[in-house]
N, C-alpha and C positions, 0 to 999 in steps of 0.2 A: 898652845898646850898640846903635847901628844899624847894620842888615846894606846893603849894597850890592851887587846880583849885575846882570853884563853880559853876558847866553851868547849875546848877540848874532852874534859874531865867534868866529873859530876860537881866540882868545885871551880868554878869561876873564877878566875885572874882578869881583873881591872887595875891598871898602871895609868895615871893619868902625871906626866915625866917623870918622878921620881917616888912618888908615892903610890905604895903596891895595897889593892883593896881584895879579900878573897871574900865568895859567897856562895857559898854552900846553895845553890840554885834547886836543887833535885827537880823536881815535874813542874818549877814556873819558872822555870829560865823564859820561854816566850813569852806570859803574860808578862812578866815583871824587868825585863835586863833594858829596856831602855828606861825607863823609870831608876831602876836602880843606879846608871850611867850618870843620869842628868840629875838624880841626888849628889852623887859624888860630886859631882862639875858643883854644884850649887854650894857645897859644904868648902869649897875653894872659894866661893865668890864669883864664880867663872857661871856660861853659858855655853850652850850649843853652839856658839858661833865663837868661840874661844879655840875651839881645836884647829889646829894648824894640819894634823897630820893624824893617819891610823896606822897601827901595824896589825894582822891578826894572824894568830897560829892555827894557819889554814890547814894542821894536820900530821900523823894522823891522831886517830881519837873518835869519841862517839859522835855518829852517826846524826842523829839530833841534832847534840847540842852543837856540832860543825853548822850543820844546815843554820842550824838558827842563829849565829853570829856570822856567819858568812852574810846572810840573807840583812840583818843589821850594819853592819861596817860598809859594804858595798851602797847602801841605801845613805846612809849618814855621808860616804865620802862623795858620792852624785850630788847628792842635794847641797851639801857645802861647798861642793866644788876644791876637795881638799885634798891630796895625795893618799894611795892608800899602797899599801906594803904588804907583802905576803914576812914569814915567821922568817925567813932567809935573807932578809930585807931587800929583795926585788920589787921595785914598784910597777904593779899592776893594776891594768885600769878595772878588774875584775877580779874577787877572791872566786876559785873555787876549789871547794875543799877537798884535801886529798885524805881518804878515808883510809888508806893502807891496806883495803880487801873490798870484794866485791862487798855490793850492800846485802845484808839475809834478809831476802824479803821472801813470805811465806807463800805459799800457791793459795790461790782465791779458795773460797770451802765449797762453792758449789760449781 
């Protein structure tokens, strides 16, 4: 089964091959998007060890929610030892996300 993850956007795109899942994520995309993953896998019948393959849309888009599914697909495609794909479909053995501008990080306050 292939995974498709989109945390580009404040809305979530989960494709597991042909069936497209959106989730309105806002401030718990990290607590909740692997849970939400392995619900979906579950609502198929399927498991973590069902995926064959990832692709992730490495960009651009926020900031965040990049980090925080890069930091997931890379992690899931290690541990399963499974292909993983940047949005171009080049297979890379590492996402890293392209944010399309520097990051705004603010100056320390003291």
């Amino acid at each position: 089964m292939k995974l498709y993850l989109d945390t580009s956007r404040p809305t979530a795109i989960v494709k597991l091959d042909d069936q497209l899942y959106e989730w309105d994520a806002g401030y718990d995309l990290a607590k909740h998007l692997l849970k939400y993953i392995h619900d979906k896998l579950q609502e198929r019948g399927k498991d973590w060890r069902d995926l064959t393959s990832i692709t992730f849309m490495s960009g651009p888009g926020s900031f965040t929610g990049l980090r925080i599914g890069a930091t997931v697909v890379n992690t899931l495609a290690s541990q399963l030892g499974i292909p993983l794909f940047n949005h171009r479909g080049e297979k890379v053995d590492l996402i890293i996300p392209e944010y399309g501008r520097p990051a705004n990080i603010s100056s320390p306050k003291k």
